[in-house]
VOGU-3710 file (C-alpha; in Angstrom, 3 decimals, decimal comma):
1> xxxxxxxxxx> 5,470/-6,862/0,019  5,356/-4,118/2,373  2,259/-2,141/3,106  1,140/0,250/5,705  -2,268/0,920/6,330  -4,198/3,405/4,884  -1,668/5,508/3,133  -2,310/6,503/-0,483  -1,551/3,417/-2,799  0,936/4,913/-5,035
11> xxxxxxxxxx> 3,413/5,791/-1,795  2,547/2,643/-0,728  3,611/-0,077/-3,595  6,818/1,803/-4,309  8,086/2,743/-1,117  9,431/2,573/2,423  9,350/5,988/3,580  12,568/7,884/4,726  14,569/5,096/3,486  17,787/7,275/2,053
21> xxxxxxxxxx> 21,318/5,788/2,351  23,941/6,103/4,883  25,077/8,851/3,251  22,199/11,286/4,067  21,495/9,654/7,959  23,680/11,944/9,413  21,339/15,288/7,749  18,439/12,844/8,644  19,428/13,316/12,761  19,618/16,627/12,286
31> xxxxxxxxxx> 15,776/17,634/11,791  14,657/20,911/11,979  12,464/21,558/15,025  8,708/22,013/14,739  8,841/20,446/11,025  6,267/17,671/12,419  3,652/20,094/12,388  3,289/19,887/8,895  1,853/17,529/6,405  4,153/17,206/4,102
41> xxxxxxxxxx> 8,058/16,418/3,728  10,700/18,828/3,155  13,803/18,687/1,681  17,125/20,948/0,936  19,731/20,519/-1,378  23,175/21,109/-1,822  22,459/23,406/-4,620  20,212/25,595/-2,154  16,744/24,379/-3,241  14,094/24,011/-0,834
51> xxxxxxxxxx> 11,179/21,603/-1,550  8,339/20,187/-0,096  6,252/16,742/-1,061  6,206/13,524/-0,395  8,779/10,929/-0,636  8,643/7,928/-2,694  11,718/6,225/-1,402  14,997/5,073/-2,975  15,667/2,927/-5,830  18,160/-0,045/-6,659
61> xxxxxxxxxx> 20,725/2,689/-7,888  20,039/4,850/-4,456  18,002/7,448/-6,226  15,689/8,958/-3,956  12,237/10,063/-5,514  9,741/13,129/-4,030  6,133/13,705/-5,672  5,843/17,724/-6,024  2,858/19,272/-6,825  3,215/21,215/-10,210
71> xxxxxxxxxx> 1,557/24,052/-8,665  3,907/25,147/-5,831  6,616/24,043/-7,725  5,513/26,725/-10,960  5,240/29,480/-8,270  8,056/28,431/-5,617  10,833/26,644/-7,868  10,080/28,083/-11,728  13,222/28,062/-12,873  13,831/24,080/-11,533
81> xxxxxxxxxx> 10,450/23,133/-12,958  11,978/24,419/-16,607  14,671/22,695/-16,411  12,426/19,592/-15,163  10,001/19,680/-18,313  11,630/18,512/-21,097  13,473/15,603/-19,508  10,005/15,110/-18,067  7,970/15,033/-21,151  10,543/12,699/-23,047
91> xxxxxxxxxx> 10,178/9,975/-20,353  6,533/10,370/-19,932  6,407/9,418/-23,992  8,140/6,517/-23,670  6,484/5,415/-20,208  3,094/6,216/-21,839  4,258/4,199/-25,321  5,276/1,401/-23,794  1,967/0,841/-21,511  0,108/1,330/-25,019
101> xxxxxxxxxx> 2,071/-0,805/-26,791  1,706/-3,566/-24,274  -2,014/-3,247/-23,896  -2,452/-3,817/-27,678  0,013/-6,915/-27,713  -2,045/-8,339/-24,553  -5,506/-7,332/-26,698  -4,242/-9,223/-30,214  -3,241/-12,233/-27,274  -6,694/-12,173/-25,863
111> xxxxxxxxxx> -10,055/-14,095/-27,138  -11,635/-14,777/-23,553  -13,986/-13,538/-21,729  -15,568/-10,686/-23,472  -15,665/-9,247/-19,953  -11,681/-8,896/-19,438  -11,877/-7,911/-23,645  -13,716/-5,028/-22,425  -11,752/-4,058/-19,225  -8,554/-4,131/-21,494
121> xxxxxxxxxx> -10,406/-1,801/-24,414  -11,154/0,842/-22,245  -7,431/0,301/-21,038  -6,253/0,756/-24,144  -8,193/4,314/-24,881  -7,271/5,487/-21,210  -3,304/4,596/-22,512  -3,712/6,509/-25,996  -5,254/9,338/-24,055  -1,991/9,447/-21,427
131> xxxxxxxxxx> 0,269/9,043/-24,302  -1,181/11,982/-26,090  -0,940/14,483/-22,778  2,705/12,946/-22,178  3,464/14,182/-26,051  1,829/17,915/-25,571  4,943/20,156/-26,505  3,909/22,935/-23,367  4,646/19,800/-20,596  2,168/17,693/-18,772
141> xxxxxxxxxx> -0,942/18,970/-17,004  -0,654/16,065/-13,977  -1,175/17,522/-10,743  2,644/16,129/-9,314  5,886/16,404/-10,449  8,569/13,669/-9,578  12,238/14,655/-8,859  14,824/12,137/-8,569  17,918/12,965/-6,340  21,137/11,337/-5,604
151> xxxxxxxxxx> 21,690/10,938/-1,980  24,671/13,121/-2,483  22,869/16,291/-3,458  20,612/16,331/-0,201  22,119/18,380/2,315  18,680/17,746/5,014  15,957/15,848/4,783  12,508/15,359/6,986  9,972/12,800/6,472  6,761/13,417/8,179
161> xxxxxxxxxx> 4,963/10,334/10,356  2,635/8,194/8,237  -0,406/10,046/10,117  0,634/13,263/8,768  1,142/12,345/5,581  -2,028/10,615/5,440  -3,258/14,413/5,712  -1,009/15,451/3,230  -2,480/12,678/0,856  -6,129/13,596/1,356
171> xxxxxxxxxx> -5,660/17,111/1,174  -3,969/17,015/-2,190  -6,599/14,622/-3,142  -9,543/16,976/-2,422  -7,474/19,783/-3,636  -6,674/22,172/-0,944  -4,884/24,780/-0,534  -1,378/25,316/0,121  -0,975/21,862/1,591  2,673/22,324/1,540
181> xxxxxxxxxx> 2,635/25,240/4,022  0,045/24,434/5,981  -0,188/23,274/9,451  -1,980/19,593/9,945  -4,409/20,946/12,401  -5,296/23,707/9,749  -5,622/21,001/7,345  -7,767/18,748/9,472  -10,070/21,387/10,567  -10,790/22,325/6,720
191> xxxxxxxxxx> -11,034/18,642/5,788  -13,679/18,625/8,623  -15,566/21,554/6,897  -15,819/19,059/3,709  -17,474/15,728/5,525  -13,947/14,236/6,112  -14,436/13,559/10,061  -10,898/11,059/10,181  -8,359/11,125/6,942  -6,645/7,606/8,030
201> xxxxxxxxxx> -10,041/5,918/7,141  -9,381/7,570/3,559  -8,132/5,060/0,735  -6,704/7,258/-1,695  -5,239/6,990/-5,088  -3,472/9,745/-7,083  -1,938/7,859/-9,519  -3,953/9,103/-12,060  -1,838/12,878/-10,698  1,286/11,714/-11,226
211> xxxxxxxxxx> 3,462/11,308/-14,523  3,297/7,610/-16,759  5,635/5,362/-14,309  8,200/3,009/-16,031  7,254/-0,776/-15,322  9,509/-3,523/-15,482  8,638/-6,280/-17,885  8,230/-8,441/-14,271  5,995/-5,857/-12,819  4,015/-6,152/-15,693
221> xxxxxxxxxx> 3,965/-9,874/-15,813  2,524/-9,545/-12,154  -0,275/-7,110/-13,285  -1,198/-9,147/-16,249  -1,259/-12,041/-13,771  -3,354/-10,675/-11,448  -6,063/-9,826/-14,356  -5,657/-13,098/-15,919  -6,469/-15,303/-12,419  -9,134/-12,723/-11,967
231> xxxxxxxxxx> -11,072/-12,587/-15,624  -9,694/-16,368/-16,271  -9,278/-19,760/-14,574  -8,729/-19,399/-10,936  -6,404/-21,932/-9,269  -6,305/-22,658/-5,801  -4,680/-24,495/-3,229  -5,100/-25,204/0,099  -3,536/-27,273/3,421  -1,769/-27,727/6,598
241> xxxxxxxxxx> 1,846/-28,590/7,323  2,878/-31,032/4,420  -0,278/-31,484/3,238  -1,702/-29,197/0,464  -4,379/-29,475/-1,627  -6,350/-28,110/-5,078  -9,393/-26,230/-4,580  -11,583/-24,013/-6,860  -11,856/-24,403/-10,476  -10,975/-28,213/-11,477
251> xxxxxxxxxx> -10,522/-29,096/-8,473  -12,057/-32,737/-7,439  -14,202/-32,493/-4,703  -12,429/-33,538/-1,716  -14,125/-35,884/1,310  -13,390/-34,340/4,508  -13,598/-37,389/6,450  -10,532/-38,799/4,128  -8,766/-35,400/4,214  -8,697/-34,270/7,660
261> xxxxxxxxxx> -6,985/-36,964/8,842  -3,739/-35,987/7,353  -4,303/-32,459/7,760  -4,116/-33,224/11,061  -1,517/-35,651/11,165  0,671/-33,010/9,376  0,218/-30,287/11,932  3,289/-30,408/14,369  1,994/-30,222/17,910  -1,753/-29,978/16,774
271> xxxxxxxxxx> -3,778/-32,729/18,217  -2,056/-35,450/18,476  -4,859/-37,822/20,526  -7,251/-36,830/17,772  -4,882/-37,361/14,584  -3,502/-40,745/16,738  -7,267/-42,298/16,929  -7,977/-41,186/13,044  -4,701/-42,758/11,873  -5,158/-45,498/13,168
281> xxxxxxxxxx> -5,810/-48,651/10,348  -8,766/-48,890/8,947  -9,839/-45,419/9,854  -8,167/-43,553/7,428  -4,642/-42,813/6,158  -1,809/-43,392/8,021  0,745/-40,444/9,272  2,168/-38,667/6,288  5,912/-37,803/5,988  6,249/-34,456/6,299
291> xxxxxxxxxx> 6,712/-32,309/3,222  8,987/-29,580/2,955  7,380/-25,887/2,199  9,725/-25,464/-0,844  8,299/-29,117/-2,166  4,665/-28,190/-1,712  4,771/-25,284/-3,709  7,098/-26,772/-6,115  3,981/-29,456/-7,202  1,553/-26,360/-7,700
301> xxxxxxxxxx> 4,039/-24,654/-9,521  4,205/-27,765/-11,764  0,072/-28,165/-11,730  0,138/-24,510/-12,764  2,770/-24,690/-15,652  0,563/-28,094/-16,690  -2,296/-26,437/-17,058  -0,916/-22,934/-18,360  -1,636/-20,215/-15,733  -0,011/-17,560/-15,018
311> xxxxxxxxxx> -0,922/-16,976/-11,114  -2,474/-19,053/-8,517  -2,966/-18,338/-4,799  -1,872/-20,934/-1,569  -3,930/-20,769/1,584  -2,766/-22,826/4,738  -3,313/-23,140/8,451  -1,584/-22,624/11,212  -2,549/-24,313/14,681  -0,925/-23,326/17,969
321> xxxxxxxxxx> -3,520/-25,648/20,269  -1,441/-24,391/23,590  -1,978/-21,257/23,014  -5,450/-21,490/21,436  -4,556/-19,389/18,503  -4,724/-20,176/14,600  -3,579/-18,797/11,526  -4,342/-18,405/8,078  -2,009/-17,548/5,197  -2,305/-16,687/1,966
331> xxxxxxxxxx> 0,181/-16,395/-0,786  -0,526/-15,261/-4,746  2,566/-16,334/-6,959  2,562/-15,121/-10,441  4,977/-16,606/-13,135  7,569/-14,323/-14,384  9,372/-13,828/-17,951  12,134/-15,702/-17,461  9,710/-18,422/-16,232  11,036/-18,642/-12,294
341> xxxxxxxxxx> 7,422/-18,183/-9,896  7,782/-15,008/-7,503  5,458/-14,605/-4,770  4,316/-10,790/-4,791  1,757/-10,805/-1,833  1,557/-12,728/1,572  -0,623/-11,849/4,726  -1,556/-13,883/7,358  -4,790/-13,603/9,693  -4,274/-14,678/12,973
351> xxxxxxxxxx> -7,975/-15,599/15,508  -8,130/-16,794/19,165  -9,670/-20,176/19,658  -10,893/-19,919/22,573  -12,665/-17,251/22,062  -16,820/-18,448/22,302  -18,113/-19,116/18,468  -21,581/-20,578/18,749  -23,225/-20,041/16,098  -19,448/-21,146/13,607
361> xxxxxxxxxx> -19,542/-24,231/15,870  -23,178/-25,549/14,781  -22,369/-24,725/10,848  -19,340/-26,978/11,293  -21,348/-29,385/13,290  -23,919/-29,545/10,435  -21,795/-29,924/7,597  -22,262/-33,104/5,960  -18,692/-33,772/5,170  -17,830/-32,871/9,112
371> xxxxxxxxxx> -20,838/-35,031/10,094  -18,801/-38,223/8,661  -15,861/-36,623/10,479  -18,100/-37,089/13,926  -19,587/-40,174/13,351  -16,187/-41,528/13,331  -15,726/-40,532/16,418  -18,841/-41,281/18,373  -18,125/-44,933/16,820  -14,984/-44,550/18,499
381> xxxxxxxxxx> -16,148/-43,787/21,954  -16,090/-39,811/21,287  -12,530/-37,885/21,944  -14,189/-35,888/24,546  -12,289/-32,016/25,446  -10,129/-32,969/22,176  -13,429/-32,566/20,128  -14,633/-29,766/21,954  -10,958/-27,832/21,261  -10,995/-29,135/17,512
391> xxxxxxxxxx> -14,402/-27,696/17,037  -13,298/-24,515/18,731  -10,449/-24,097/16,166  -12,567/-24,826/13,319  -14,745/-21,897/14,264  -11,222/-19,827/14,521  -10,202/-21,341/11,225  -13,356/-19,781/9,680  -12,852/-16,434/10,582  -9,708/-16,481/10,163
401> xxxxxxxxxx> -10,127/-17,930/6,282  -12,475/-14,937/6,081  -10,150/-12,378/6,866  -7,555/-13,583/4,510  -10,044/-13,883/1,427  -10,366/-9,997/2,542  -6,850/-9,434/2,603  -6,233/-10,788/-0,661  -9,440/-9,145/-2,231  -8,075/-6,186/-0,966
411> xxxxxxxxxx> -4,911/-6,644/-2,485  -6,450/-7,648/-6,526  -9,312/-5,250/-6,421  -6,586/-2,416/-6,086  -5,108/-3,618/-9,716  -8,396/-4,292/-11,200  -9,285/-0,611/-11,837  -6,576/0,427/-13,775  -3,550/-0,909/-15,951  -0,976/1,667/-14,207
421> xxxxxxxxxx> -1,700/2,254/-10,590  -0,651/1,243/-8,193  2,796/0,307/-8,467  4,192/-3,158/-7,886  7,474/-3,799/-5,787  8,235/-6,937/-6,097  11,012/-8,120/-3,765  10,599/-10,986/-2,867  12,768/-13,733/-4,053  11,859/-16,387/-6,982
431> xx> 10,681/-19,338/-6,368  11,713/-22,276/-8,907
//
């Protein structure tokens, strides 16, 4: 999934910005100088309008979206935003009717925890209460209006910078002005006068501004996943190479003197004189065959389908011992409709080894488990600078597992507030 930093979640989920079809890149060259001192993006069609919002990017059919505020539109575009109301009020009713619909069915499906019960009540008010604005007669009172173009009615186009339309975002969020025709140093210096010193450290969401979305029924099947794991069972895995193990709830505990041995083996140019002395007989398992990435998941998927969840999340390490560096990724897979397991959200958090860790080297010194680990070794004769690096990248493994469990927080908590922001893209191929 794609995400830039610190731009407003529902531009974000949806959307690469200023990503219009061949057909428009030749108006796209020919920006309009001085247009980059504004906030927001700006538009012209063929027909002779003139608009100004944000982009939301360009759909399977090559439909480009652009997030208007009603406002300006009312007092810039009246006649458009006519037009724009009924067609607008019929698709809110069904957007709004279907979310309803499908919070009841998951409500009637639910008996456990009283907790996500709850969280899916209030869900279900918040829905009823979007569904009735979406049905008022005189058109809906959200702050934004979204236009959908074919690339063939845009005659010029300019997308701001993500910076400026970070301003944009915040401004619109704390309800200034004339956002659309003001400069972004004007903007800044009032967002100043209001306590915001820097809008990039903003996280904003608008969705609640913006008209009921249509989901697809695998969109939805992510966002019910990503409430299940979180209210429900939470299943884990985690590894190195080939070898991947279950953690978290179920799991067996796991004897690190027993495990690490493989994980090490299974790490292709990790260290070898370390994984050679530990495999050898009688000191732990021998050399595993290497297992391919699509067969690893492929026996969670199956451990997840055994057990019947919907979503469970992969973390696995990455050593580079010449360059001193390791890495931690994280994946979430969710199962979709047509039962095929689609990976919606990857990151991976990268640390230096060498860099000094003193007081992660003594925790891993004094864990029991890691204590066996060492006593192995000193029985051995020590390993010398190859115990000194391994303890170096299990300090670097730490922080980097930290940073990851922050990614993906990150990531859940944003679709644990609400049943219809922000948007999920999900683009990423199946896996079976």
């Amino acid at each position: 999934m794609l995400r830039l930093p610190q731009l407003d979640r529902w531009l974000l989920a949806v959307l690469v910005l200023a990503c219009f079809s061949a057909s428009t890149s030749e108006a796209r060259a020919q920006k309009p100088a001085g247009l980059n001192r504004f906030a927001v993006d700006f538009v012209t069609l063929k027909s002779g309008e003139r608009l100004r919002g944000a982009f939301l990017g360009q759909d399977s059919q090559g439909i480009v979206s652009m997030a208007v505020q009603r406002a300006w539109l009312a007092e810039r575009r009246p006649e458009m935003l006519k037009k724009h109301v009924e067609q607008e009020r019929a698709a809110a009713v069904d957007n709004a009717t279907r979310r309803r619909d499908r919070v009841k069915s998951w409500i009637d499906e639910t008996t456990e925890p009283q907790l996500k019960i709850a969280f899916l009540e209030t869900e279900l008010d918040r829905a009823e209460a979007i569904l009735k604005d979406a049905s008022n007669p005189n058109g809906l009172s959200t702050q934004f209006v979204l236009l959908k173009f074919r690339p063939v009615e845009i005659a010029t186009s300019f997308a701001q910078a993500a910076e400026n339309r970070q301003v944009a975002v915040v401004a619109w969020s704390e309800k200034l002005e004339n956002v659309e025709r003001r400069k972004v140093s004007d903007l800044l210096a009032e967002l100043k006068k209001n306590g915001i010193q820097n809008p990039a450290d903003e996280a904003v969401n608008l969705t609640d501004r913006i008209p009921p979305l249509a989901e697809s029924d695998d969109s939805w099947a992510a966002r019910r996943a990503i409430v299940d794991y979180h209210y429900g069972k939470k299943l884990d895995f985690q590894g190195m190479g080939g070898a991947l193990f279950r953690t978290g709830d179920g799991a067996q505990q796991l004897n690190l003197a027993q495990v690490l041995p493989q994980l090490l083996q299974s790490q292709a140019g990790g260290l070898s004189s370390i994984a050679e002395i530990l495999g050898e007989p009688g000191f732990g398992p021998g050399k595993p065959k290497p297992t391919a990435k699509a067969d690893e998941l492929k026996s969670a998927i199956q451990i997840a389908e055994r057990e019947g969840v919907s979503a469970f999340r992969v973390t696995q390490l990455e050593m580079n011992v010449p360059r001193r560096r390791t890495d931690v990724t994280q994946q979430f897979l969710v199962r979709m409709p047509d039962d095929s397991w689609k990976m919606i959200w990857k990151k991976t958090a990268s640390e230096d080894a060498s860099k000094p860790r003193p007081e992660a080297r003594k925790q891993i010194e004094n864990d029991p488990q890691i204590k066996q680990v060492l006593k192995l070794l000193d029985g051995l004769g020590g390993a010398g600078g190859q115990l000194d690096v391994a303890l170096q990248f299990g300090g670097a493994t730490m922080d980097a597992q930290k940073a990851a469990d922050r990614h993906f927080f990150e990531f859940r908590d944003q679709y644990l507030q609400r049943l219809d922001s922000p948007p999920l893209a999900l683009a990423v191929p199946a896996a079976r």
